[in-house]
Jmol script that loads the backbone (N, CA, C; Angstrom):
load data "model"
ATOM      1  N   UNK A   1      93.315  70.544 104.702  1.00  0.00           N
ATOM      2  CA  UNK A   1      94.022  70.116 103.515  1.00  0.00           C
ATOM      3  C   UNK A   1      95.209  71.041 103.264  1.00  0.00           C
ATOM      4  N   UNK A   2      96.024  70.631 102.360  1.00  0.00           N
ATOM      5  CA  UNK A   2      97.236  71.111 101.767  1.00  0.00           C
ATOM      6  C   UNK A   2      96.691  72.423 100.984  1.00  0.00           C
ATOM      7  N   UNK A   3      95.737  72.958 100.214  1.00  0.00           N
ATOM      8  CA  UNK A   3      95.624  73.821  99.950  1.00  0.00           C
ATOM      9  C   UNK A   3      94.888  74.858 100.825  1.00  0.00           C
ATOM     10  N   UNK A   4      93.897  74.305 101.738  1.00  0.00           N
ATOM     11  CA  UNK A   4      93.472  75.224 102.535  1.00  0.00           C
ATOM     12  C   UNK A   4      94.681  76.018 103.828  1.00  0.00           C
ATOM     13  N   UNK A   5      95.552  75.318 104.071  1.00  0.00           N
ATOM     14  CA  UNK A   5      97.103  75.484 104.824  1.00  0.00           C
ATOM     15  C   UNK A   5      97.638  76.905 103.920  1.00  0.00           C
ATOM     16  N   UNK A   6      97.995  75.990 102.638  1.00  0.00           N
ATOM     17  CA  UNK A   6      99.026  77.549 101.914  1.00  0.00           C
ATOM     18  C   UNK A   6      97.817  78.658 101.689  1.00  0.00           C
ATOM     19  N   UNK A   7      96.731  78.797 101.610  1.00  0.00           N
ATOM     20  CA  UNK A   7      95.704  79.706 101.735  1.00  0.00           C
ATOM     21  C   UNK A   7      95.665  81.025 102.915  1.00  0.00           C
ATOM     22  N   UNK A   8      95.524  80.294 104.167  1.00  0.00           N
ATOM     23  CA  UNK A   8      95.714  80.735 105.296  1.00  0.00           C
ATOM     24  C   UNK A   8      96.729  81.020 105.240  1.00  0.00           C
ATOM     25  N   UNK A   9      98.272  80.913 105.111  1.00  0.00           N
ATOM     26  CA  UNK A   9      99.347  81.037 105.183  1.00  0.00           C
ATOM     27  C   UNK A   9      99.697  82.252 104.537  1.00  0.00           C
ATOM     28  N   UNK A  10      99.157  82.131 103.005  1.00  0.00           N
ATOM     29  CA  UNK A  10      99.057  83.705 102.227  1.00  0.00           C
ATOM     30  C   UNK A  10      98.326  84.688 102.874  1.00  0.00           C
ATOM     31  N   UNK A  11      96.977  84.539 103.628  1.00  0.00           N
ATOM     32  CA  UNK A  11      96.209  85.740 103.647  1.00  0.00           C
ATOM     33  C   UNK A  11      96.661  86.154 105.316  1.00  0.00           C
ATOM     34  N   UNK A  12      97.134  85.561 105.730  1.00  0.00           N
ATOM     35  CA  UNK A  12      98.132  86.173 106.746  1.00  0.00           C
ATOM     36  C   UNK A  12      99.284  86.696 106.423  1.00  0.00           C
ATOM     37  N   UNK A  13      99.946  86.524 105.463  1.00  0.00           N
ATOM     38  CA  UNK A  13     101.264  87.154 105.174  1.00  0.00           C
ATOM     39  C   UNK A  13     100.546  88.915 104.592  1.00  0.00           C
ATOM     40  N   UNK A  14      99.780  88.651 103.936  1.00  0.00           N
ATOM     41  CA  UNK A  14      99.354  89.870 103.018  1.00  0.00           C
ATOM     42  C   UNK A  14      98.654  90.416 104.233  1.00  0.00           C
ATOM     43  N   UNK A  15      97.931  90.226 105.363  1.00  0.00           N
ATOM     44  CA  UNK A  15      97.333  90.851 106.134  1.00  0.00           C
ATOM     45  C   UNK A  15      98.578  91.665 107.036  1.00  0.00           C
ATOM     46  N   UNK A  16      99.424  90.621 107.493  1.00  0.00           N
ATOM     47  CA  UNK A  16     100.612  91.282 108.390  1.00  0.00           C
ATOM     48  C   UNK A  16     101.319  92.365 107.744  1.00  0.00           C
ATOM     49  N   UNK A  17     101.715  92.627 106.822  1.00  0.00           N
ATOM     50  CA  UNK A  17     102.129  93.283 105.434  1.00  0.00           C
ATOM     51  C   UNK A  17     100.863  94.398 105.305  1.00  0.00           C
ATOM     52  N   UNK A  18     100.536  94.481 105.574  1.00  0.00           N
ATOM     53  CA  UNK A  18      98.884  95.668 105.617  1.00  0.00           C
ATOM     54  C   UNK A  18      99.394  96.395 104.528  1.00  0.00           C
ATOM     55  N   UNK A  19      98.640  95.710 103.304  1.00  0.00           N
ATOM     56  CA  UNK A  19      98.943  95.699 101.886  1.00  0.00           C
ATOM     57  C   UNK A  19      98.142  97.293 101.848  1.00  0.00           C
ATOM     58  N   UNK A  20      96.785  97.050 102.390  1.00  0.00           N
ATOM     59  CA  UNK A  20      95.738  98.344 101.678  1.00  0.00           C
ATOM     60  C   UNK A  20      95.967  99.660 102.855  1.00  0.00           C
ATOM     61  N   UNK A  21      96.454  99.686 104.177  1.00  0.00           N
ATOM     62  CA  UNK A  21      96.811 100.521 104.675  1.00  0.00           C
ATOM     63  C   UNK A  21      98.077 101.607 104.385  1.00  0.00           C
ATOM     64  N   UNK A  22      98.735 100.647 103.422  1.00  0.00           N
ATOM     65  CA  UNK A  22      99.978 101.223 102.700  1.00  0.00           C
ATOM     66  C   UNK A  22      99.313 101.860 101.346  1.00  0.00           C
ATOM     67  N   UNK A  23      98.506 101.215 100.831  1.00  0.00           N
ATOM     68  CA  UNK A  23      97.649 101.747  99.639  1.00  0.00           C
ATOM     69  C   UNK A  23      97.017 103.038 100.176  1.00  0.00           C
ATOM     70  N   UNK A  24      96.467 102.977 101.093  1.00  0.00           N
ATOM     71  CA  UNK A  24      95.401 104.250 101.666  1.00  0.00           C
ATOM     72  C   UNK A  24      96.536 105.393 102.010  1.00  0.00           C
ATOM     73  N   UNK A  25      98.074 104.997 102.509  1.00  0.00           N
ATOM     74  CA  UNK A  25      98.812 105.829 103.690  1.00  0.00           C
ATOM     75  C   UNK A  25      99.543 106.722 102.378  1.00  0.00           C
ATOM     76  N   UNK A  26     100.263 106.101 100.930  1.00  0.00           N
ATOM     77  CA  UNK A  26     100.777 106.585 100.030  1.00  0.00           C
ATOM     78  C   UNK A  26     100.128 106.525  98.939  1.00  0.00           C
ATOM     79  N   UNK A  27      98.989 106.331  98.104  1.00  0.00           N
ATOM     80  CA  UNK A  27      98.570 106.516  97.058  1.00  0.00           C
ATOM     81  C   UNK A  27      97.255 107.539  97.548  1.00  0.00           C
ATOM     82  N   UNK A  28      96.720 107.529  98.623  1.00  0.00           N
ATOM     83  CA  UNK A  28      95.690 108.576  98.686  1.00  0.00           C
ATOM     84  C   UNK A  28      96.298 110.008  98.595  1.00  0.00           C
ATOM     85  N   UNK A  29      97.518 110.092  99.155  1.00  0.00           N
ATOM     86  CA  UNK A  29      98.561 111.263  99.337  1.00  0.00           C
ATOM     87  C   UNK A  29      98.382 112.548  98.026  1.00  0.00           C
ATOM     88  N   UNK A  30      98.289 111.353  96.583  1.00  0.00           N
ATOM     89  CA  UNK A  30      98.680 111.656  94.994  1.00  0.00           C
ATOM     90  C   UNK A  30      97.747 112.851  94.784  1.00  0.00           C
ATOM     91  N   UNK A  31      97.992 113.495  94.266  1.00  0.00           N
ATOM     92  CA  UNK A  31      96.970 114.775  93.639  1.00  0.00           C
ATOM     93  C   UNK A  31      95.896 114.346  92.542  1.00  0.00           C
ATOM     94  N   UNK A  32      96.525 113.161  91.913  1.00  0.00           N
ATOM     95  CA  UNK A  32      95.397 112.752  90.784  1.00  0.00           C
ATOM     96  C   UNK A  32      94.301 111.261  91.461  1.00  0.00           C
ATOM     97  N   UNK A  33      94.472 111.392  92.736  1.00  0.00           N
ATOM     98  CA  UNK A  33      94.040 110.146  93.258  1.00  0.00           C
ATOM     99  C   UNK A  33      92.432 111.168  94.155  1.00  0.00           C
ATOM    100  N   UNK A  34      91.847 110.552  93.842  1.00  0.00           N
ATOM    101  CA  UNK A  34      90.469 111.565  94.452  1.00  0.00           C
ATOM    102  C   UNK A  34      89.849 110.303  95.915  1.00  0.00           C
ATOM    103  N   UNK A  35      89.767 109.013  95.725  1.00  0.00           N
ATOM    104  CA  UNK A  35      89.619 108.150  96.614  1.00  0.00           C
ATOM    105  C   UNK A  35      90.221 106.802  96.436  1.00  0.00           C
ATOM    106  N   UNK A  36      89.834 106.247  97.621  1.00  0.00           N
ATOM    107  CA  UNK A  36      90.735 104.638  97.672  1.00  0.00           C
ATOM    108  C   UNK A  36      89.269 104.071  98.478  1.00  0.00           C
ATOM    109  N   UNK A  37      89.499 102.813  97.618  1.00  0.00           N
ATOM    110  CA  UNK A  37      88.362 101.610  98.308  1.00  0.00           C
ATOM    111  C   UNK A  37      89.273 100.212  98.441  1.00  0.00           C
ATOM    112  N   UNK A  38      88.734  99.416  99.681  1.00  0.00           N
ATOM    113  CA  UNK A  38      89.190  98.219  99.895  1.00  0.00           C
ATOM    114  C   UNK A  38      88.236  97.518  99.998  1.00  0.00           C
ATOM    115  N   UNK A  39      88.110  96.243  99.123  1.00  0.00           N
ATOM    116  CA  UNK A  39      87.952  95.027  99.675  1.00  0.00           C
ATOM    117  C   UNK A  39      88.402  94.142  99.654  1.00  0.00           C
ATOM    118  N   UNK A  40      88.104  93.270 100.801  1.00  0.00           N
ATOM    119  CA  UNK A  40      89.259  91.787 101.025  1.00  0.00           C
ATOM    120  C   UNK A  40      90.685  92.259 100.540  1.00  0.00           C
ATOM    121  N   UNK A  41      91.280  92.055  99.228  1.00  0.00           N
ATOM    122  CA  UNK A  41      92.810  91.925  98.631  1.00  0.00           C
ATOM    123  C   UNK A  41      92.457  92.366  97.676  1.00  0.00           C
ATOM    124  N   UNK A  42      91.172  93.796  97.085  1.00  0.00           N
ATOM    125  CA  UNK A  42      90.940  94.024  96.241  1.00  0.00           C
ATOM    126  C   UNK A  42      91.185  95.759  96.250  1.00  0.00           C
ATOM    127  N   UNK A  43      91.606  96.687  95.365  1.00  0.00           N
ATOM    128  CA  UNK A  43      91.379  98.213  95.901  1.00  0.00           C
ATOM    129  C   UNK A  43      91.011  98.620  94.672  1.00  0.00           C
ATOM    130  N   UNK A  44      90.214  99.942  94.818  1.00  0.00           N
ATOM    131  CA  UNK A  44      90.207 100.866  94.072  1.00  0.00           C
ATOM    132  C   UNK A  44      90.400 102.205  94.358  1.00  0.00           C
ATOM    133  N   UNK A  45      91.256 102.460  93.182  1.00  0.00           N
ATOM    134  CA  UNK A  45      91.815 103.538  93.431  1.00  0.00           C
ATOM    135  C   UNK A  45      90.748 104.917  91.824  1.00  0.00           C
ATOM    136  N   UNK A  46      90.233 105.606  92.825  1.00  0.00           N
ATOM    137  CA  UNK A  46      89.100 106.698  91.947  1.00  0.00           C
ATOM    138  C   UNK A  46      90.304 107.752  91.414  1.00  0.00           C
ATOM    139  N   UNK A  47      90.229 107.982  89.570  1.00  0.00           N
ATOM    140  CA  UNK A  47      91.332 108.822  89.445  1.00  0.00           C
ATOM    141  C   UNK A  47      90.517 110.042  89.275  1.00  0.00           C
ATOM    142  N   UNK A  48      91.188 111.314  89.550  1.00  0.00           N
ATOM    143  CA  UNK A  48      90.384 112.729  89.320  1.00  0.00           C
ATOM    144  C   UNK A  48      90.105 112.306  87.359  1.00  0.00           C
ATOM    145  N   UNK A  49      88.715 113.381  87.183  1.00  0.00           N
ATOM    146  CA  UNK A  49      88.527 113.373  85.870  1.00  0.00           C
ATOM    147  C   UNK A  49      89.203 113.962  84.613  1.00  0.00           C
ATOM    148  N   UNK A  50      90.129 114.420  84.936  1.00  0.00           N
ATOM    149  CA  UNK A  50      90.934 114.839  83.914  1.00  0.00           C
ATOM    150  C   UNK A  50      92.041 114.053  83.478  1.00  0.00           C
ATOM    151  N   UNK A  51      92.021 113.182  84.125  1.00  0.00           N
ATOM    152  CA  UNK A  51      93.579 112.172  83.635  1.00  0.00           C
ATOM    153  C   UNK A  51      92.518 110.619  83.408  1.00  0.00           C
ATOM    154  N   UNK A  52      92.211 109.939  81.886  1.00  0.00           N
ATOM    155  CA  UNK A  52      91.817 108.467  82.046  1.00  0.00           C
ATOM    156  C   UNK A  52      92.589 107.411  83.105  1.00  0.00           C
ATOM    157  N   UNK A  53      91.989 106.666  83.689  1.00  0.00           N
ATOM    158  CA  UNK A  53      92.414 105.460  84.470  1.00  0.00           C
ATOM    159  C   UNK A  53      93.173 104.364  83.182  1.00  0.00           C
ATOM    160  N   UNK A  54      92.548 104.560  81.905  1.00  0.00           N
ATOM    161  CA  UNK A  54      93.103 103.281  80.947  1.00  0.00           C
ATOM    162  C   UNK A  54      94.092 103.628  80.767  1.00  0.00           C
ATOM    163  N   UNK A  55      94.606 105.022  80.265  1.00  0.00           N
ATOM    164  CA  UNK A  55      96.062 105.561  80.098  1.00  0.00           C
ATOM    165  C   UNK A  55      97.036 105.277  80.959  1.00  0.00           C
ATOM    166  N   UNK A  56      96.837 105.402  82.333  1.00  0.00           N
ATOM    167  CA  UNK A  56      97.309 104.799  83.616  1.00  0.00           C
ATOM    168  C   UNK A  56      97.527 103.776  83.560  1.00  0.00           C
ATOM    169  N   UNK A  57      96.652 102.920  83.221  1.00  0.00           N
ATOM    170  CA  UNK A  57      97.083 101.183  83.429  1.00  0.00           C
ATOM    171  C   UNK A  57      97.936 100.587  82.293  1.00  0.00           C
ATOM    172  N   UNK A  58      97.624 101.902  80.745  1.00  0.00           N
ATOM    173  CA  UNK A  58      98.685 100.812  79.963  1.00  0.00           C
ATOM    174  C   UNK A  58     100.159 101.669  80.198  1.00  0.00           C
ATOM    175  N   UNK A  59     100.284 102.403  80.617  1.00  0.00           N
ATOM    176  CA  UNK A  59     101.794 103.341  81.200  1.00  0.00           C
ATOM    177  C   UNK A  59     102.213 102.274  81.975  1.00  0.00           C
ATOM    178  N   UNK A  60     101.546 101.730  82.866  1.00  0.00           N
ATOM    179  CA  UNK A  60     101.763 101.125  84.214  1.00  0.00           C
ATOM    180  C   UNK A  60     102.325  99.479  83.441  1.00  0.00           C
ATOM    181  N   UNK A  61     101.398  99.338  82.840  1.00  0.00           N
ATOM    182  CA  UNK A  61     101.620  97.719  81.903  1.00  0.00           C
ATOM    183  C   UNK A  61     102.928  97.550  81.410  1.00  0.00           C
ATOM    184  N   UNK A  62     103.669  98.701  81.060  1.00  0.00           N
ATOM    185  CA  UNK A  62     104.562  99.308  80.133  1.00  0.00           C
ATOM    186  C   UNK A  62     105.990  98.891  81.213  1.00  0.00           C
ATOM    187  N   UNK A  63     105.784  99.396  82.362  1.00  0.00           N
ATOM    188  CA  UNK A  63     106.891  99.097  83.420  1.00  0.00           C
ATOM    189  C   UNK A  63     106.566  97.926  84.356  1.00  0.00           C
ATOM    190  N   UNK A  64     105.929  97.098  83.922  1.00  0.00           N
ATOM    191  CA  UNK A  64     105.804  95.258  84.501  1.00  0.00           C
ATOM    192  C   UNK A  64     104.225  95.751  85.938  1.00  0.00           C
ATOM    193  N   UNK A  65     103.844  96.596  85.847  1.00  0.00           N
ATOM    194  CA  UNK A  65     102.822  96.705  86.442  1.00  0.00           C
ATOM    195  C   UNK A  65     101.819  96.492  86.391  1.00  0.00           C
ATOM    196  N   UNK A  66     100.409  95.692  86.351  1.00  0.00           N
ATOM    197  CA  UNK A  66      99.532  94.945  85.941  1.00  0.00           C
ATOM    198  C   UNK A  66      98.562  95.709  86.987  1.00  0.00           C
ATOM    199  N   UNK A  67      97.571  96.924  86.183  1.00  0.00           N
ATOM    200  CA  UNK A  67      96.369  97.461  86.709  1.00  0.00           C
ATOM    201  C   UNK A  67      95.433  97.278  85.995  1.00  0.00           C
ATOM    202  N   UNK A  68      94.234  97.190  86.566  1.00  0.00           N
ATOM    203  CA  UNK A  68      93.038  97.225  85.750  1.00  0.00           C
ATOM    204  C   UNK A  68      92.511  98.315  85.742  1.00  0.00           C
ATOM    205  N   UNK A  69      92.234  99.011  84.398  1.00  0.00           N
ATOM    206  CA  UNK A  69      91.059 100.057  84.869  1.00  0.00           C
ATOM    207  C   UNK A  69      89.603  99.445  84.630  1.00  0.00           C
ATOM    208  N   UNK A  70      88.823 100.257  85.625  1.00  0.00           N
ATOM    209  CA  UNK A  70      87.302 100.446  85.682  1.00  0.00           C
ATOM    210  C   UNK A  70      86.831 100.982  84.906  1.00  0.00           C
ATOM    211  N   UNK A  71      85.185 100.844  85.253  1.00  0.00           N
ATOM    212  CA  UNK A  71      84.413 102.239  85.084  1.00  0.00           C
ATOM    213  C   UNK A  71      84.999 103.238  86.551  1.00  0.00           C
ATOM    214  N   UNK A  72      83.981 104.295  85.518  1.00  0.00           N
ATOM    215  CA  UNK A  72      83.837 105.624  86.772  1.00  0.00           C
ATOM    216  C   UNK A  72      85.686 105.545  86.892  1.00  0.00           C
ATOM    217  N   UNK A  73      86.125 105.983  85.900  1.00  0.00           N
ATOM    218  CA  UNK A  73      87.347 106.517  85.900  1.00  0.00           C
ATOM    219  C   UNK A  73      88.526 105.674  87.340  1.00  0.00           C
ATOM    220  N   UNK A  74      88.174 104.388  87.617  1.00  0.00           N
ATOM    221  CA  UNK A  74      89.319 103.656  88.495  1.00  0.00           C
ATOM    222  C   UNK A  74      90.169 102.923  88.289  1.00  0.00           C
ATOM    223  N   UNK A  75      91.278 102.673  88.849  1.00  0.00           N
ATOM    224  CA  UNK A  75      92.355 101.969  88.814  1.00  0.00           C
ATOM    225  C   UNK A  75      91.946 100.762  89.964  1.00  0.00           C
ATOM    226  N   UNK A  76      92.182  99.211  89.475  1.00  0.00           N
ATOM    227  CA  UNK A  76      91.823  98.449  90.232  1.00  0.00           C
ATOM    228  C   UNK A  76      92.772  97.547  90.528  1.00  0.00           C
ATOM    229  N   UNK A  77      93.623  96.959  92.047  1.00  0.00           N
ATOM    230  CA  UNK A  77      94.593  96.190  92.266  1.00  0.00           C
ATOM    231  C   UNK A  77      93.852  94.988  92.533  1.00  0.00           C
ATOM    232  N   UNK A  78      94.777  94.093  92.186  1.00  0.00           N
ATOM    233  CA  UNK A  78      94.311  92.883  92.831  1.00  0.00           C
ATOM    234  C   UNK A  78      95.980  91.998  92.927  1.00  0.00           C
ATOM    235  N   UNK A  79      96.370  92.845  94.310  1.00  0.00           N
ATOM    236  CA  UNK A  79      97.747  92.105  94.388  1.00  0.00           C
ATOM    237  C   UNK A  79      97.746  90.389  94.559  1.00  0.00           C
ATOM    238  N   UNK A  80      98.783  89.469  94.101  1.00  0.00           N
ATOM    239  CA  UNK A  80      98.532  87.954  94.173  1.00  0.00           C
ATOM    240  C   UNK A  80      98.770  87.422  95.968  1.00  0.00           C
ATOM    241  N   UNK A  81      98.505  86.841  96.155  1.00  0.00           N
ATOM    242  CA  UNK A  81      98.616  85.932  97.965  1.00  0.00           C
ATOM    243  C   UNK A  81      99.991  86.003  98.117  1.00  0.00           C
ATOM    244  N   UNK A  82     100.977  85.955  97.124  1.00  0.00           N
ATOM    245  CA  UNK A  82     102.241  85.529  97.195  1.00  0.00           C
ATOM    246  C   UNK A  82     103.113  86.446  97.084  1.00  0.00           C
ATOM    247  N   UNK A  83     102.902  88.186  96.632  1.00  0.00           N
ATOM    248  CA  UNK A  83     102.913  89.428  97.007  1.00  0.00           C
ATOM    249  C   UNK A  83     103.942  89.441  98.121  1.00  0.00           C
ATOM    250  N   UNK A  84     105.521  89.834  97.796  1.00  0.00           N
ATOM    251  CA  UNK A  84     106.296  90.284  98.625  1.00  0.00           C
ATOM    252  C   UNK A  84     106.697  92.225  99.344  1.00  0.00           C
ATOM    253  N   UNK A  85     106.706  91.780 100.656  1.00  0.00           N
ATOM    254  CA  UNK A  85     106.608  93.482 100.815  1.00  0.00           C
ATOM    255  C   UNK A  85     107.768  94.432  99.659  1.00  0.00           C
ATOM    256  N   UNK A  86     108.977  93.697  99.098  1.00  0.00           N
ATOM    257  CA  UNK A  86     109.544  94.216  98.366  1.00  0.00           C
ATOM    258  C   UNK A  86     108.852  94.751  96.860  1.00  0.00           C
ATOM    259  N   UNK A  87     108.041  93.990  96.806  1.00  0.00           N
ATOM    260  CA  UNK A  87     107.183  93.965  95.361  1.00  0.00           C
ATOM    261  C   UNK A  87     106.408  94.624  95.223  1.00  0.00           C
ATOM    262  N   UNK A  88     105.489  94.626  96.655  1.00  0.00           N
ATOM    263  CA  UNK A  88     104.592  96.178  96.573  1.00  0.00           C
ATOM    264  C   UNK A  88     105.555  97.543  96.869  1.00  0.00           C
ATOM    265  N   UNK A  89     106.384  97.554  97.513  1.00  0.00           N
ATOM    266  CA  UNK A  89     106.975  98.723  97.479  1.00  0.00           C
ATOM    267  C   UNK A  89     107.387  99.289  96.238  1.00  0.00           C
ATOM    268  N   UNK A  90     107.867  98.285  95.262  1.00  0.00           N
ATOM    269  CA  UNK A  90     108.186  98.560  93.806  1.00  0.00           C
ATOM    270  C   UNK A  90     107.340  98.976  93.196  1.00  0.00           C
ATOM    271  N   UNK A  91     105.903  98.159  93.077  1.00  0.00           N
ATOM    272  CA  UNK A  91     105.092  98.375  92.331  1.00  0.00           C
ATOM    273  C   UNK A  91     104.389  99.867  92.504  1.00  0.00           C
ATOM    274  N   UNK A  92     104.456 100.528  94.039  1.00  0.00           N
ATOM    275  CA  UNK A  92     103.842 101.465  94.818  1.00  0.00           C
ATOM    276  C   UNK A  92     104.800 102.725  94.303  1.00  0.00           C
ATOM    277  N   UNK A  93     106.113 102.705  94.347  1.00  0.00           N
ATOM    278  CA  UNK A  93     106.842 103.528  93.706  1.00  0.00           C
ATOM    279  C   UNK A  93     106.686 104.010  91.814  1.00  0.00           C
ATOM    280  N   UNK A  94     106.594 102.847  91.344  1.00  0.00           N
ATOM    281  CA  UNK A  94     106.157 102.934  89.728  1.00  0.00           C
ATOM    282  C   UNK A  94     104.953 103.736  89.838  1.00  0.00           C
ATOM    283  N   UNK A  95     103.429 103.332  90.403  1.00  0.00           N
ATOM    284  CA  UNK A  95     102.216 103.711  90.533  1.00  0.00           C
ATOM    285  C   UNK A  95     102.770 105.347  90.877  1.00  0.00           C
ATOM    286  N   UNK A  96     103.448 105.732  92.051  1.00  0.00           N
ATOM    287  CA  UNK A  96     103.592 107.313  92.229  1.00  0.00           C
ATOM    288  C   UNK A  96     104.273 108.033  91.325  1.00  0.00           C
ATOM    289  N   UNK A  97     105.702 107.536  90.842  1.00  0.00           N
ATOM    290  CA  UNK A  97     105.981 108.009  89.507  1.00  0.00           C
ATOM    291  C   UNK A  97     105.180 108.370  88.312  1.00  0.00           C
ATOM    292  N   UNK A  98     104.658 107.793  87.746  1.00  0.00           N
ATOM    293  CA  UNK A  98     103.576 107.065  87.109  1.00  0.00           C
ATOM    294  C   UNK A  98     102.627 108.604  87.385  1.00  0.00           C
ATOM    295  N   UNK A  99     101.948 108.521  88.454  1.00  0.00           N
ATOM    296  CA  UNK A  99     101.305 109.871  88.643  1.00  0.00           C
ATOM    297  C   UNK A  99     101.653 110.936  88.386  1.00  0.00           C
ATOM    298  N   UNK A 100     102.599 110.985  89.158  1.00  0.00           N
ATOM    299  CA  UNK A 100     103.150 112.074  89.469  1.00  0.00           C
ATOM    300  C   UNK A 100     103.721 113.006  88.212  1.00  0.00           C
ATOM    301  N   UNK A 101     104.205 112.110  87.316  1.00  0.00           N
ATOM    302  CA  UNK A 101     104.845 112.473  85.530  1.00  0.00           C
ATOM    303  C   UNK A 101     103.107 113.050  85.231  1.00  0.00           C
ATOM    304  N   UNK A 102     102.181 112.871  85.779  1.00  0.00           N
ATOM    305  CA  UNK A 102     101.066 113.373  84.392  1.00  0.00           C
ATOM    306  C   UNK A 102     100.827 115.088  84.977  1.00  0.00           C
TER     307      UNK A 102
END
end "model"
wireframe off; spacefill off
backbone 0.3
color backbone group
């Protein structure tokens, strides 16, 4: 079908694009970043305990960035299928700024 087509079509673009290897290669790097988890098109990112994850996500909300925080102090992505490599690079730059200021 027509939706199972643009499906496949997205999760190959986001796979070729190695969305969470770029997540693991520059956000594990961060000093306030203690671990990174992947699943499927999902990450978490574990923040050290001295800085909240919610403070993070509404800073982040603040500059068009849309994070969720967790429990157990995480930051959670859930980039969309339609996710351009320009867009994560943006969004990946805000997220290190973002850190990096606390």
């Amino acid at each position: 079908s027509l939706i199972c087509k643009w499906f496949n079509n997205c999760v190959s673009t986001v796979n070729k694009m190695n969305v969470f290897s770029i997540i693991k290669e520059r956000l594990l790097k961060l000093p306030h970043i203690k671990e990174v988890r992947c699943f499927g098109f999902w990450a978490g990112l574990k923040v050290v305990d001295s800085i909240k994850a919610k403070d993070i996500s509404l800073h982040l909300l603040e500059t068009g960035v849309l994070i969720k925080d967790g429990r157990d102090n995480t930051l959670r992505l859930f980039p969309p299928f339609v996710i351009t490599k320009e867009e994560i690079e943006h969004s990946f730059n805000l997220i290190e700024n973002c850190l990096n200021d606390l």
